[in-house]
MARVO-185814 format. One record per atom (N, C-alpha, C): residue in one letter; atom name; x, y, z. Coordinates in Angstrom, 2 decimals, padded with zeros to 5 digits. Atoms other than C-alpha are relative to their C-alpha. Last residue first. Layout:
BEGIN
{A; CA; {X; Y; Z}}
...
This chain:
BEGIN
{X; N; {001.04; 001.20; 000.29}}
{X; CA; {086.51; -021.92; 028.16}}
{X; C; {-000.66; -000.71; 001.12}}
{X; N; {001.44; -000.36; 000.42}}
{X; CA; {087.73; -018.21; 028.18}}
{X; C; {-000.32; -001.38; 000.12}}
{X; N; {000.68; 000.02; -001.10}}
{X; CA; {091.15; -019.88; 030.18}}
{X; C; {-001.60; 000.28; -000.08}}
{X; N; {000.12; 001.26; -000.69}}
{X; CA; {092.44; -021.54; 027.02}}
{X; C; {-000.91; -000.04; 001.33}}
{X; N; {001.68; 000.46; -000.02}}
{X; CA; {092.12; -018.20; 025.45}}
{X; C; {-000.63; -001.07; 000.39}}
{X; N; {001.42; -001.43; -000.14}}
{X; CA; {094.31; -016.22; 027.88}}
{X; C; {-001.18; -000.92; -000.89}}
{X; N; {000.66; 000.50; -001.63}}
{X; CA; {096.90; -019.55; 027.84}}
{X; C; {-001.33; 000.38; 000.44}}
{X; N; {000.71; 001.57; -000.11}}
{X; CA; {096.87; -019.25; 023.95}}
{X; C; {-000.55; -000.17; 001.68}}
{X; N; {000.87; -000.20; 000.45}}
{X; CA; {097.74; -015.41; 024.12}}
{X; C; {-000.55; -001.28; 000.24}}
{X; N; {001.06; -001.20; -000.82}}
{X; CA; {100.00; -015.57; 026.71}}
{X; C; {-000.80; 000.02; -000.75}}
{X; N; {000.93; 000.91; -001.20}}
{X; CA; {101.26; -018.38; 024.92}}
{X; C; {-000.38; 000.85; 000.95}}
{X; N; {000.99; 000.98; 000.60}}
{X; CA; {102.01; -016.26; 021.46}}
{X; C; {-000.24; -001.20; 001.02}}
{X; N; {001.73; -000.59; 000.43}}
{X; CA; {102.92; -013.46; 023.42}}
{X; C; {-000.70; -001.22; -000.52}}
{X; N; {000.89; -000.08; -001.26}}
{X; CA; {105.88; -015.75; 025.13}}
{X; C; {-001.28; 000.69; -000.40}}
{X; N; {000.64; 001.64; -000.13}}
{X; CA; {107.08; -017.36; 021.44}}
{X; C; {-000.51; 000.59; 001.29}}
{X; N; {001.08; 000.91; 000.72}}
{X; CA; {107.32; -013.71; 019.73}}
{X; C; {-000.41; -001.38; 000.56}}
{X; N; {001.84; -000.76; 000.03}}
{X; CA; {108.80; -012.17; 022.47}}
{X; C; {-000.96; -000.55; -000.62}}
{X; N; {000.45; 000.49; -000.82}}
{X; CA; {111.59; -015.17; 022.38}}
{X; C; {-001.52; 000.91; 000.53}}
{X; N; {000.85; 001.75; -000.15}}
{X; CA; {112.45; -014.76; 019.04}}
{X; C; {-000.58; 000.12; 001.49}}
{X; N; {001.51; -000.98; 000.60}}
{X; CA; {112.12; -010.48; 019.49}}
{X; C; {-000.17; -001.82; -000.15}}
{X; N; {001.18; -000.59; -001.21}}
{X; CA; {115.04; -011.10; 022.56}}
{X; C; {-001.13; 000.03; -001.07}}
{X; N; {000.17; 000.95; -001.23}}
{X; CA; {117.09; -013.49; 020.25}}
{X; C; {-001.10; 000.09; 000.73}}
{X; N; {-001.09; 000.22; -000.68}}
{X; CA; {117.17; -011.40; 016.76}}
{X; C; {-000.55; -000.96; 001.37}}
{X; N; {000.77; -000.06; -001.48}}
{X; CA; {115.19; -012.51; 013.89}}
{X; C; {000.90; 000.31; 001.30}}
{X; N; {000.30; -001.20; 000.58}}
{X; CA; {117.37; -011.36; 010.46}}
{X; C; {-000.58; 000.27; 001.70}}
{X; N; {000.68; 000.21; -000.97}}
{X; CA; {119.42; -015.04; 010.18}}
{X; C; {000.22; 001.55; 000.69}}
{X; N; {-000.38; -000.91; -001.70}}
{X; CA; {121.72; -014.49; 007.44}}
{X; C; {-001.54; -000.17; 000.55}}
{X; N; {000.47; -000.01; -000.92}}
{X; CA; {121.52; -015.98; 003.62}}
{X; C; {000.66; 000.22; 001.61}}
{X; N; {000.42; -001.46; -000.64}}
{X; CA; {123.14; -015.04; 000.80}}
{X; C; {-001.28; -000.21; 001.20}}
{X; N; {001.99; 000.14; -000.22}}
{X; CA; {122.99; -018.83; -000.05}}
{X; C; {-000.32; 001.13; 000.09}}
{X; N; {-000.18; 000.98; 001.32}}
{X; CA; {127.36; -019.04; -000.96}}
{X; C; {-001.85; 000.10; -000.11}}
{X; N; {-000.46; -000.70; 001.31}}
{X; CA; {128.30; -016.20; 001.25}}
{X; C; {-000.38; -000.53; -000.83}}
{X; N; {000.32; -000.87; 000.14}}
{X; CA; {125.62; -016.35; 004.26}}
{X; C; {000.96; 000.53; -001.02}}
{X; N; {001.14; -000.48; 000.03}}
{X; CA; {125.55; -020.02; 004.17}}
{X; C; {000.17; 001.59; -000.29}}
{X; N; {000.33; 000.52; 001.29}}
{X; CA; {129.40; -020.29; 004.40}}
{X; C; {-001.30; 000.29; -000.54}}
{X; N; {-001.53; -001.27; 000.65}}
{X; CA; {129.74; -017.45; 007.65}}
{X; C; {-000.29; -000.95; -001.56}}
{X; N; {000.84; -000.57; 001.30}}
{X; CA; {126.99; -019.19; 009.23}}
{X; C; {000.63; 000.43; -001.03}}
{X; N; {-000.81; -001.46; 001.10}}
{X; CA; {129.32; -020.28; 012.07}}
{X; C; {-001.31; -000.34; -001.06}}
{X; N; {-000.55; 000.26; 001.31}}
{X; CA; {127.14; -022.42; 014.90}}
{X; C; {000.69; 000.98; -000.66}}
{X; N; {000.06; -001.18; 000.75}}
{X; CA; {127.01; -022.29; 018.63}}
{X; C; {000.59; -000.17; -001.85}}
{X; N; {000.05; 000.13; 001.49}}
{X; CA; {126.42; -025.04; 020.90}}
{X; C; {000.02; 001.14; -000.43}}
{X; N; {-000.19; -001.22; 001.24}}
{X; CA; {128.03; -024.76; 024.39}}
{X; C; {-000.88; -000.61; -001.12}}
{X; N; {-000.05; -001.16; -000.46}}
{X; CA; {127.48; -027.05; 027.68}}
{X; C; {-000.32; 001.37; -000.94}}
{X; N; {-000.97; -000.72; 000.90}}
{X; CA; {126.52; -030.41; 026.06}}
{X; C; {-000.09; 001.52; 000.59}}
{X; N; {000.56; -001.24; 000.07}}
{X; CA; {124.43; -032.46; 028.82}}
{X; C; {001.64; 001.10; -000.99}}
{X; N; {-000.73; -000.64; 001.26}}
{X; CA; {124.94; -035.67; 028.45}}
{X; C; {-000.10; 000.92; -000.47}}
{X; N; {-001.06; 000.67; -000.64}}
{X; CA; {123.58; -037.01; 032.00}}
{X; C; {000.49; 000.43; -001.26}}
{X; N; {-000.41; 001.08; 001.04}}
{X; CA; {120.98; -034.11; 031.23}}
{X; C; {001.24; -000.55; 000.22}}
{X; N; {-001.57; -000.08; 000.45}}
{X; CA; {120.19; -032.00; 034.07}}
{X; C; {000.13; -001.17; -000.83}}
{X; N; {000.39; -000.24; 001.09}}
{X; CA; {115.95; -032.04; 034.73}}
{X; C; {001.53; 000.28; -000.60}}
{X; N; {000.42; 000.95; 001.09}}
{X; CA; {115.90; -034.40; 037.59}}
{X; C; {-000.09; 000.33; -001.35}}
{X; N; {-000.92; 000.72; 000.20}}
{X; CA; {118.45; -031.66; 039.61}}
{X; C; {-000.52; -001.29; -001.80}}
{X; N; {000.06; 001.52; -000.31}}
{X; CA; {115.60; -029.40; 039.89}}
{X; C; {000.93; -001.01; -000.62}}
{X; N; {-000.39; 001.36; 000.81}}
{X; CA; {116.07; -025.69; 039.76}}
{X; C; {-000.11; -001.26; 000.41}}
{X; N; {-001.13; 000.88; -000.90}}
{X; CA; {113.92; -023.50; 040.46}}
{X; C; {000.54; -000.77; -000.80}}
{X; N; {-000.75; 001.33; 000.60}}
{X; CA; {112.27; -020.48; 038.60}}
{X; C; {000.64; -000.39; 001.00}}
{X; N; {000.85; 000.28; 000.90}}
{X; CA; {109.00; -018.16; 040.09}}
{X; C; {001.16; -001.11; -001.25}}
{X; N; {-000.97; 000.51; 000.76}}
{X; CA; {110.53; -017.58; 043.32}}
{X; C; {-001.12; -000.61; -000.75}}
{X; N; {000.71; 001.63; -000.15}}
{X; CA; {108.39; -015.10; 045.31}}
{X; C; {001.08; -000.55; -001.23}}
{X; N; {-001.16; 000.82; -000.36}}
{X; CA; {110.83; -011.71; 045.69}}
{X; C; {-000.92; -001.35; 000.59}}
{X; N; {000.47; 000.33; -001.17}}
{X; CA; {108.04; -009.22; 044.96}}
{X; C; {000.75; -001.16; 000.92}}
{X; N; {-000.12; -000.96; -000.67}}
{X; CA; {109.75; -008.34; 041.93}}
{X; C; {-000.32; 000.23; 001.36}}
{X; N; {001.06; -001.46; 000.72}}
{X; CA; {109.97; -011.50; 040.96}}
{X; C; {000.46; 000.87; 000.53}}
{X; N; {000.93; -000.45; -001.28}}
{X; CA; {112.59; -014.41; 042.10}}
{X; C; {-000.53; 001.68; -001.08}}
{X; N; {000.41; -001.53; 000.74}}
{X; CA; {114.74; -016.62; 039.56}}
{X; C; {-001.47; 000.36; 000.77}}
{X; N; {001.65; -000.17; 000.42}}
{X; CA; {116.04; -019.26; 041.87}}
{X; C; {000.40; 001.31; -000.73}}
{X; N; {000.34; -001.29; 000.61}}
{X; CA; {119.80; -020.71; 042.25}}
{X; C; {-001.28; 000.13; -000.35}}
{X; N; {000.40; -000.72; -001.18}}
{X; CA; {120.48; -023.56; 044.97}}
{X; C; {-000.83; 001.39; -000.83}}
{X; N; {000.81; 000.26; -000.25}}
{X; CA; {121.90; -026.07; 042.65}}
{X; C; {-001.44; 000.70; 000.64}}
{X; N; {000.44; 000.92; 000.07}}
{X; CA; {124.12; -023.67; 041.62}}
{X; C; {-001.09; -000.46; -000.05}}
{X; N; {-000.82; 000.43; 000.27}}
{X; CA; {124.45; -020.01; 043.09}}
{X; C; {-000.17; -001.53; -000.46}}
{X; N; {-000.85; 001.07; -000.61}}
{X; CA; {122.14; -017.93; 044.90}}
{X; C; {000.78; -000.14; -001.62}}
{X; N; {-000.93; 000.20; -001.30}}
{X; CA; {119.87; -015.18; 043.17}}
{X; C; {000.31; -001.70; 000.64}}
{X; N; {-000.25; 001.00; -000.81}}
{X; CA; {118.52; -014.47; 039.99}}
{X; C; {000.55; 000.25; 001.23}}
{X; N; {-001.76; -000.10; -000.42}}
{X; CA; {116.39; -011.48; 039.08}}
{X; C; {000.46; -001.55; 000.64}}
{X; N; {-000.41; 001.26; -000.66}}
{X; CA; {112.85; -012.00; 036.78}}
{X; C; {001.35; 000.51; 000.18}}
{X; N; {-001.23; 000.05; 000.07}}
{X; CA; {110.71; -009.30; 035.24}}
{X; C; {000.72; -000.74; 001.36}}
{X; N; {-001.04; 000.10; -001.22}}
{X; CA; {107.54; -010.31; 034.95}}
{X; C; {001.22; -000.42; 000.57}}
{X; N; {000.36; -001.25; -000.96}}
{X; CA; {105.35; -008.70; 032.37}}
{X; C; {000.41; -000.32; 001.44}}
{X; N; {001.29; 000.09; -000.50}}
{X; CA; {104.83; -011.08; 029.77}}
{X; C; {-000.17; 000.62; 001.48}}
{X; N; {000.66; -000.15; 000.89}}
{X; CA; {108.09; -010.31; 028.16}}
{X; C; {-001.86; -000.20; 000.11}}
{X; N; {000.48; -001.41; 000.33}}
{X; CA; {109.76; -009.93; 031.00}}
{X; C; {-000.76; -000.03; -001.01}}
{X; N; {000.83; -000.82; -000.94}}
{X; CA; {109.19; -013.57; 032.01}}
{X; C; {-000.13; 001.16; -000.50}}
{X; N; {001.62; 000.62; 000.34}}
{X; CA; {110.09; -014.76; 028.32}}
{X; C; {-000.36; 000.61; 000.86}}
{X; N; {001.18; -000.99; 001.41}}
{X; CA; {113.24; -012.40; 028.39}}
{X; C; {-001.26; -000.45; 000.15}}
{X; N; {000.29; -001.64; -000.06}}
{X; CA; {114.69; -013.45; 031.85}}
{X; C; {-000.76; 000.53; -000.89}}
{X; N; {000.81; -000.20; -001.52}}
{X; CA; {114.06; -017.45; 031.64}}
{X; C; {-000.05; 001.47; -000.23}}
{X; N; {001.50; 000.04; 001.08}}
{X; CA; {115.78; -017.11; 027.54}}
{X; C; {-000.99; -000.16; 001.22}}
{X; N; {000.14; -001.56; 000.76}}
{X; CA; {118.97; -015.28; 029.55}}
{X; C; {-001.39; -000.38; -000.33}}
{X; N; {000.29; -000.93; -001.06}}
{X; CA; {118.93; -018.15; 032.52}}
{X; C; {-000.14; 001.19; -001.05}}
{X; N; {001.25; 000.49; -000.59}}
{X; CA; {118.72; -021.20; 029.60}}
{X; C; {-000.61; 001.44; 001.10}}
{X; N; {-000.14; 001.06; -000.84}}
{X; CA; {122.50; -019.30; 028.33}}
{X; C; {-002.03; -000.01; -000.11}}
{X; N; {-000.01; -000.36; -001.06}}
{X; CA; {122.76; -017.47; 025.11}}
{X; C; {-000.49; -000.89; 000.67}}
{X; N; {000.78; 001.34; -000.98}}
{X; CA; {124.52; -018.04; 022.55}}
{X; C; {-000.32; 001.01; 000.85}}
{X; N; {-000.20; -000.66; -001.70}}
{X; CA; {125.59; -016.30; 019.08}}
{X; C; {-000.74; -000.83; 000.78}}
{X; N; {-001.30; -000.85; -000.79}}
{X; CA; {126.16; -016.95; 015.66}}
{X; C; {000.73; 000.18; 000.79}}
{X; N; {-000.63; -001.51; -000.22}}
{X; CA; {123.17; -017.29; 014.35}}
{X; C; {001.13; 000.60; -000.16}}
{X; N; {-000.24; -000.52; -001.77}}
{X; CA; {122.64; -020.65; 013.30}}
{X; C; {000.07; 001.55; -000.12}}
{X; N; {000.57; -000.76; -000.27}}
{X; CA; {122.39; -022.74; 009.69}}
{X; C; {000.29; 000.37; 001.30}}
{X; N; {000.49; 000.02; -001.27}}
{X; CA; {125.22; -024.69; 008.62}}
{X; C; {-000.53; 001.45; 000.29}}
{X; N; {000.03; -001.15; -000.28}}
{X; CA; {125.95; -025.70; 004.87}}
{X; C; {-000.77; -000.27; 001.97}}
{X; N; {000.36; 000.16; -001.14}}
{X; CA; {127.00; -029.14; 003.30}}
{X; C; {-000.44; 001.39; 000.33}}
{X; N; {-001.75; 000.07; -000.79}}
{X; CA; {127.23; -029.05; -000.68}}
{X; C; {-000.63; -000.03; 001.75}}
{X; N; {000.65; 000.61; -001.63}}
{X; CA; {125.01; -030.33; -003.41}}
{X; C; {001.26; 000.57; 000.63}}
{X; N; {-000.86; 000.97; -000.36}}
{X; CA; {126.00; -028.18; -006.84}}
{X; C; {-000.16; -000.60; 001.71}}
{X; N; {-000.75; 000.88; 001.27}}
{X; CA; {123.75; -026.08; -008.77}}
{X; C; {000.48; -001.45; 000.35}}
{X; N; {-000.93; 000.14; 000.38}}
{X; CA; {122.06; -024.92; -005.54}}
{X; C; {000.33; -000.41; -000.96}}
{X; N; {-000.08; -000.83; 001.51}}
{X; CA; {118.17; -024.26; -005.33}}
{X; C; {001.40; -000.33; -000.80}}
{X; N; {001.06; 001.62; 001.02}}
{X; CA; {117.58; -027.24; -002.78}}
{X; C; {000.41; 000.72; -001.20}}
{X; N; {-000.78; 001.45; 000.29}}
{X; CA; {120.18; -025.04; -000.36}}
{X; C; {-000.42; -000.70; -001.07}}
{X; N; {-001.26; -000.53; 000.41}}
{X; CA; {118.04; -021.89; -000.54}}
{X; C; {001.16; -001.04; -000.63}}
{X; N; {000.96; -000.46; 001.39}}
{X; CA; {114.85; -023.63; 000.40}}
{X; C; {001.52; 000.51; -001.31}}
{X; N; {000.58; 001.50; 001.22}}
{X; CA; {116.68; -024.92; 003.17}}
{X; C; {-000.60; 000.01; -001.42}}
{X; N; {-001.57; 000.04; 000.14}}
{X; CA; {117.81; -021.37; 004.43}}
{X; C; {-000.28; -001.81; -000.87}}
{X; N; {-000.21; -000.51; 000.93}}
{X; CA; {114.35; -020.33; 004.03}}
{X; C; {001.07; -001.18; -000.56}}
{X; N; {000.64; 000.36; 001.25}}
{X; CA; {113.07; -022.91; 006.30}}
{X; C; {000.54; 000.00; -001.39}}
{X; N; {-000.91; 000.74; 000.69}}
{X; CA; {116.22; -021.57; 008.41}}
{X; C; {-000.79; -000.76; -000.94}}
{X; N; {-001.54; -000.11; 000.76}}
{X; CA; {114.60; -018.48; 008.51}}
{X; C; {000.60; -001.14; -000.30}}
{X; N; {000.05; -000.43; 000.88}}
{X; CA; {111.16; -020.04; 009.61}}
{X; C; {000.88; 000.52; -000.76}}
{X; N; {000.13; 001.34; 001.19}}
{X; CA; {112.56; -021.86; 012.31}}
{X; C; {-000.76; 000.87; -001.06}}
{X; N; {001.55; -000.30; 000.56}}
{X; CA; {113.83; -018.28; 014.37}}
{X; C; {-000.07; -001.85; -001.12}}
{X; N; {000.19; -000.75; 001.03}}
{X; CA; {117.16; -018.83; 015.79}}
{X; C; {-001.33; -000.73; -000.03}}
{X; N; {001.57; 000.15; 000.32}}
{X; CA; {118.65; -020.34; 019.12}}
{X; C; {-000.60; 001.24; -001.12}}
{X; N; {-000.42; -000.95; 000.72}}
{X; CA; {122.88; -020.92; 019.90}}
{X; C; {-002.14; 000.04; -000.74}}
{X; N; {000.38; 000.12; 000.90}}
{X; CA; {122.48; -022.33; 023.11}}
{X; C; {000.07; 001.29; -001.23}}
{X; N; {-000.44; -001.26; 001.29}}
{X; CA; {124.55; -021.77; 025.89}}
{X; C; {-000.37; -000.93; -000.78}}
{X; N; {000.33; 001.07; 001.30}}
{X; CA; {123.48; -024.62; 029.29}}
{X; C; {-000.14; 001.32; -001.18}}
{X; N; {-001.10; -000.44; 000.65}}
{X; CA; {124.09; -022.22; 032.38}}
{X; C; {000.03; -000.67; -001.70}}
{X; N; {000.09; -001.12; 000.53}}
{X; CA; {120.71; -022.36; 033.34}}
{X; C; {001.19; 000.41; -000.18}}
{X; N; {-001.25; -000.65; 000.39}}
{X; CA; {121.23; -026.30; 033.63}}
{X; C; {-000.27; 001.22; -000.44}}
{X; N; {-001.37; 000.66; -000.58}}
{X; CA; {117.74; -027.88; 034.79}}
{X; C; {001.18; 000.69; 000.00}}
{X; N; {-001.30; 000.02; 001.60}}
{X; CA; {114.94; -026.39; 034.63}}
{X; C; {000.84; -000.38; 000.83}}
{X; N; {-001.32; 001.03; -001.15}}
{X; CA; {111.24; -026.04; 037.68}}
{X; C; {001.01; -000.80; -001.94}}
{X; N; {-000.58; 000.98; 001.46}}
{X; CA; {109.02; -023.34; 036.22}}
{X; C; {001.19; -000.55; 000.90}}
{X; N; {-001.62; -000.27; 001.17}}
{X; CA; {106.89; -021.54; 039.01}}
{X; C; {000.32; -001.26; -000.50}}
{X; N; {-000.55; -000.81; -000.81}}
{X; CA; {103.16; -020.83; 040.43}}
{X; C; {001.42; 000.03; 000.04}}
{X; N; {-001.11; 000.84; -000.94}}
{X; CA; {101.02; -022.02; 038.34}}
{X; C; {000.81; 001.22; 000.56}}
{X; N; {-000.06; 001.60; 000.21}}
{X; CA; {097.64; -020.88; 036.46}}
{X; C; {000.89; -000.66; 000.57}}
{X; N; {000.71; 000.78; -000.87}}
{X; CA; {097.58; -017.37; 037.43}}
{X; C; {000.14; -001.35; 000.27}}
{X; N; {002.09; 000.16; 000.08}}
{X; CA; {097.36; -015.72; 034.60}}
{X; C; {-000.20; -000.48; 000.97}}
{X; N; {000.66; -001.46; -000.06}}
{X; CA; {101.33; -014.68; 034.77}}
{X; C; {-001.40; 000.00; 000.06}}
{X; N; {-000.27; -000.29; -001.50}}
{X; CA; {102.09; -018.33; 036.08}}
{X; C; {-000.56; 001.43; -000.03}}
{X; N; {001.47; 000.71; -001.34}}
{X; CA; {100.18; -019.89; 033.14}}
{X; C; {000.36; 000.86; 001.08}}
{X; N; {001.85; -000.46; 000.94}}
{X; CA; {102.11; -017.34; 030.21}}
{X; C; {-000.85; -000.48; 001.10}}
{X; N; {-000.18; -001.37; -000.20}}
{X; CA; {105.85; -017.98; 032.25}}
{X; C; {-001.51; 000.79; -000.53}}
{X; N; {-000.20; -000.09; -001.37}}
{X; CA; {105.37; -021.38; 032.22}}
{X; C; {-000.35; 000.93; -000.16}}
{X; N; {001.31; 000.71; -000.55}}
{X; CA; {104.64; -021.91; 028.73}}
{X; C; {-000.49; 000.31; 001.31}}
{X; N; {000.84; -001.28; 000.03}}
{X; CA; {107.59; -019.58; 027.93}}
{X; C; {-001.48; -000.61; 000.37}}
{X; N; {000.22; -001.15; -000.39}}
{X; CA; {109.66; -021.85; 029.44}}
{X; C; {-000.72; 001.51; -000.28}}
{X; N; {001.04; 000.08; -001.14}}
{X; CA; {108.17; -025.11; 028.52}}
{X; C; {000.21; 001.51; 000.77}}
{X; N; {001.34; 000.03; -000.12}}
{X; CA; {108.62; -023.63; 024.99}}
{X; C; {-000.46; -000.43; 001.58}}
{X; N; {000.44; -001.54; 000.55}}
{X; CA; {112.32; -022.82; 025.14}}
{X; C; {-001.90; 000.01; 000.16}}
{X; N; {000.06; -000.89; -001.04}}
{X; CA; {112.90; -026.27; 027.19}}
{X; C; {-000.49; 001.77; -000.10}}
{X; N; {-001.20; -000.41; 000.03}}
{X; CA; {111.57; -028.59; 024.56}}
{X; C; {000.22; 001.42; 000.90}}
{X; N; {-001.16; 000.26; -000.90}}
{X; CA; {108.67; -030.26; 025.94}}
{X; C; {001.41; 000.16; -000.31}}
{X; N; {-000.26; -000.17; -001.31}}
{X; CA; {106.09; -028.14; 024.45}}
{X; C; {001.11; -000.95; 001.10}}
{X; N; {001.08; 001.30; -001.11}}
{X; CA; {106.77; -029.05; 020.97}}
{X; C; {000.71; 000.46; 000.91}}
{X; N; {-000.79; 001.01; -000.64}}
{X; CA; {107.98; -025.88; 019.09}}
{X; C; {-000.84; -000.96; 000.64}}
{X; N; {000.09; 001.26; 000.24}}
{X; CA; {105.55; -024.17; 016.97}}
{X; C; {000.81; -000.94; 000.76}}
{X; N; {001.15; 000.29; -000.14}}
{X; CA; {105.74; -020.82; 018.61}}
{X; C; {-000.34; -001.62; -000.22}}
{X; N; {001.08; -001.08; 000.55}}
{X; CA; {109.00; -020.86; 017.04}}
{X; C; {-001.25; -000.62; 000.83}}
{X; N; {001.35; 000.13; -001.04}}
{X; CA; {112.75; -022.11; 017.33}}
{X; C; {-001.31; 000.74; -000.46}}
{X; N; {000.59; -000.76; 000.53}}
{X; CA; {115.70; -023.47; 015.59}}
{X; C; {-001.55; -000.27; 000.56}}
{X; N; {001.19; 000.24; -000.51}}
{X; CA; {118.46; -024.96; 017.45}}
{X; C; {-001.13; 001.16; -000.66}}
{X; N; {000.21; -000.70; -001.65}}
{X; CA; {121.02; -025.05; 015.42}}
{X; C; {-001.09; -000.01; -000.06}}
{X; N; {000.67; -001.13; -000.48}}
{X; CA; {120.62; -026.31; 011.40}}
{X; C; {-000.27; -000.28; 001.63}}
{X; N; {000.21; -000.27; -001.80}}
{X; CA; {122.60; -028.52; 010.14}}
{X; C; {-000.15; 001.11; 000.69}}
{X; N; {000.51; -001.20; -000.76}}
{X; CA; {121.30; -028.73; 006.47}}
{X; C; {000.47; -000.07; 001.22}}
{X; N; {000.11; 000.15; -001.75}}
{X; CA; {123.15; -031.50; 004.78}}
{X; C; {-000.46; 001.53; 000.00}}
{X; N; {-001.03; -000.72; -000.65}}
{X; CA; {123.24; -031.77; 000.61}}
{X; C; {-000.53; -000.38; 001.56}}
{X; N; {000.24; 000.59; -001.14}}
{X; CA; {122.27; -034.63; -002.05}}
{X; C; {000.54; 000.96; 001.10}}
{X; N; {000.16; -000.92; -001.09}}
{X; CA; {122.54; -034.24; -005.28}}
{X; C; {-000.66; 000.11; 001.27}}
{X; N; {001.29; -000.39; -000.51}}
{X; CA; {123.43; -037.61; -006.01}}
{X; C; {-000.25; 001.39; 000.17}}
{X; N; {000.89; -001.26; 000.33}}
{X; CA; {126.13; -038.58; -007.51}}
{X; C; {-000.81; 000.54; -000.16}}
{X; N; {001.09; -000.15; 001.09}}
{X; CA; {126.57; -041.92; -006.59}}
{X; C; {-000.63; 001.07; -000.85}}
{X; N; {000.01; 000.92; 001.22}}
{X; CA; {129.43; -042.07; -004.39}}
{X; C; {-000.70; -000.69; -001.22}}
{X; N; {-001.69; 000.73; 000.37}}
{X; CA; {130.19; -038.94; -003.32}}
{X; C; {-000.05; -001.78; -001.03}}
{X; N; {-000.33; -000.73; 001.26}}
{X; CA; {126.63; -037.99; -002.80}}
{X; C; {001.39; -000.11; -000.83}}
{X; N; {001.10; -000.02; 001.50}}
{X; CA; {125.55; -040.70; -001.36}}
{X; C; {000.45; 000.70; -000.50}}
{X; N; {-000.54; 001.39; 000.73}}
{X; CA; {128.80; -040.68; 000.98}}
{X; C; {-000.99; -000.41; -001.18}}
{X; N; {-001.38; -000.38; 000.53}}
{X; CA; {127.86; -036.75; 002.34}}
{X; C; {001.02; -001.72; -001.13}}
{X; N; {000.12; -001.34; 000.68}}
{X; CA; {124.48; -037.75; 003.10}}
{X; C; {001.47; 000.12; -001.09}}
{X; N; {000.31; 001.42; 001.13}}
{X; CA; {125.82; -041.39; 004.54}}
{X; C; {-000.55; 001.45; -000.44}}
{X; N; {-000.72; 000.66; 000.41}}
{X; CA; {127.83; -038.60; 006.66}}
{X; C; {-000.62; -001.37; -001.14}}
{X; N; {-000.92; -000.88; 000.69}}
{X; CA; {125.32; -036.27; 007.77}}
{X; C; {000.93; -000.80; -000.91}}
């Protein structure tokens, strides 16, 4: 950000910053937690495992569609004048909201129970299909991210259109579908 912001200052460069929140899609690499959780949630509904082991389901992310903020980059390059802008929603929601949608979204709706360390997300049939495991808490684990948009959406006319629950439908169908054809083989 800052040798960004110093090229352009001192060479006049056009030269701007995108910081763009966590931006998500089908495409994510499977070891970011949005994808292992819908990953999970696609094998366990087929069968394939039997639950998703996370770390911090209190952990508030602010999570948007990566194709909008594509835009939103596209938008930026057009500018007259280089300037900084921040892509995001808006809004957060915790690791335990994007666990609830992906399961429901492939057809199994998930309640927590306990507290802490101790807390599972249990089916309808009350088998525990999330745990938590200590090894997956980040020793720098940032509690909140949430961005303002508010510049972006006066100076780029841009706004982020995808809402939370239809991002995360869209990334659990699209591994229910992959898992389903992974298993034809």
């Amino acid at each position: 950000y800052w040798m960004v912001v110093n090229y352009r200052e001192a060479y006049g460069l056009h030269a701007s910053n995108g910081i763009l929140f966590n931006h998500e899609s089908p495409r994510r690499g499977e070891t970011f937690v949005t994808r292992k959780i819908t990953i999970a949630a696609a094998r366990i509904r087929r069968g394939l495992q039997q639950r998703l082991s996370v770390g911090n389901l209190d952990s508030q992310r602010d999570w948007g569609y990566a194709p909008e903020y594509t835009d939103a980059m596209w938008r930026i390059l057009q500018q007259d004048l280089p300037d900084d802008y921040v892509c995001a929603t808006g809004e957060t929601h915790t690791v335990r909201e994007f666990c609830q949608c992906a399961f429901a979204a492939v057809g199994i709706p998930i309640d927590f129970k306990n507290k802490g360390i101790d807390e599972v997300g249990v089916d309808q049939e009350g088998i525990v299909r999330v745990e938590i495991c200590a090894r997956h808490f980040r020793p720098t684990e940032v509690d909140l991210l949430i961005g303002d948009y508010s510049k972006a959406e006066r100076e780029l006319d841009w706004k982020p259109q995808v809402t939370f629950s239809k991002l995360v439908l869209m990334m659990a169908e699209h591994d229910l579908k992959a898992v389903g054809t992974l298993m034809d083989f």
